[in-house]
Phi, psi and omega in degrees: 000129203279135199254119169301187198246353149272329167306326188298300200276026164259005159306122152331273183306324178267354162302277190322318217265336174281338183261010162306317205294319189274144195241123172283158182279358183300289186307294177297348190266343180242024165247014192243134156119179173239150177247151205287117168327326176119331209212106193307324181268003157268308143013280193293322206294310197277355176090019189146320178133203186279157177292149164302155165032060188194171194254155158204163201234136162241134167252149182151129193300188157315118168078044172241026180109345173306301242249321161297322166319285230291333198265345142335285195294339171291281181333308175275325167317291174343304201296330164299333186113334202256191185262125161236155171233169179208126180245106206257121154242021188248341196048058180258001174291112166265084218294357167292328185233032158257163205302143171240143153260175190259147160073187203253088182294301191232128170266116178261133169235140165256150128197200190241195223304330185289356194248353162348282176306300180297352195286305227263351177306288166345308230239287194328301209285336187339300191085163128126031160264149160250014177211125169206127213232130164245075182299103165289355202022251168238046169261166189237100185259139159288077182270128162275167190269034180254326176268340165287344189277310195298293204298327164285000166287323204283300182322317189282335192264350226215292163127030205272148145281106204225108164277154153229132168246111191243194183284282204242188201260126177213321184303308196085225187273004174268011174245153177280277185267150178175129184230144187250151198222124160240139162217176180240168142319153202215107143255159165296119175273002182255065171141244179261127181285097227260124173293115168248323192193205195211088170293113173256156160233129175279116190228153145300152180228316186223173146185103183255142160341117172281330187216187206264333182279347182302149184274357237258008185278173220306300215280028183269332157288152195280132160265026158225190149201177167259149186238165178212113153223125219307189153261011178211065182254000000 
């Protein structure tokens, strides 16, 4: 006898198991759109900031500024309400100078490079982060491209904001957005040479469309800006 498809979903078990499965319009309605960077001219560059539920990458050697991004975007999520995480393999987070908020707003992992990845699986699929950042520093991992696909599915099913900030360029076309950042060091010319800040250039690399209404392709946009950050940024 042929078993109808209500008789399936009047199963307990098989009911729980289509409703893991299932996406709410709450959850499609926050996979839409972009959450803000922290930094009004990465804002315009990127047409709104990072994409929702999707990987975006910041690249850029030592001292060009990765480690001010990634704690932007931590800060306007807070600021924003929502929970961040941040999985540090370099330990370059000064929980003395992190965003601060009420209650425990940000979750930090430290650990090292091989455990990284699996870390930031772990914190995506967990849900209920709207930022959730993988600071990589210069270690140099073989990640196949099979843990970028699971992870940007868990970001897309989750509705996550998922940063990776490395060294050289490693997502490709599995980052939605991705800015290359060079920058130089800024000393005081009036005495001894006091380290002040950091001038960068920001270039797009990628910024693909979230929605049919999005602003964000290249040619609407500038493709660099400039950045400035202070020492007490």
């Amino acid at each position: 006898m042929p078993v109808r498809a209500l008789d399936l979903v009047s199963d307990p078990e098989i009911a729980r198991e289509i409703s893991a499965h299932l996406v709410s319009l709450e959850r499609l309605g926050e996979a839409r759109g972009r959450r803000a960077t922290g930094i009004a001219a990465l804002d315009g560059l990127l047409g709104g900031g990072w994409p929702r539920a999707a990987l975006s990458e910041i690249s850029g050697r030592r001292s060009s500024g990765r480690t001010a991004v990634v704690r932007a975007a931590l800060a306007a999520a807070i600021a924003a309400g929502e929970t961040a995480a941040l999985v540090d393999v370099g330990g370059t987070l000064d929980a003395r100078a992190a965003p601060a908020a009420p209650g425990p707003a940000l979750l930090w992992i430290r650990c090292r490079a091989g455990e990284a990845l699996k870390a930031v699986d772990l914190v995506v699929a967990a849900g209920g982060f709207g930022t959730v950042a993988l600071d990589l520093c210069d270690a140099r991992l073989r990640i196949p491209d099979a843990a970028w696909v699971r992870l940007r599915h868990a970001a897309r099913a989750q509705g996550t904001t998922v940063l990776v900030a490395t060294g050289t360029r490693r997502l490709g076309a599995f980052a939605a957005a991705a800015i290359d950042l060079g920058g130089a060091p800024a000393f005081a010319t009036d005495g001894p040479p006091l380290f002040t800040g950091l001038e960068v250039r920001a270039d797009r690399v990628r910024n693909c469309r979230t929605t049919d209404s999005d602003a964000a392709a290249p040619e609407h946009q500038p493709p660099c800006v400039s950045l400035v950050f202070t020492s007490r940024s």
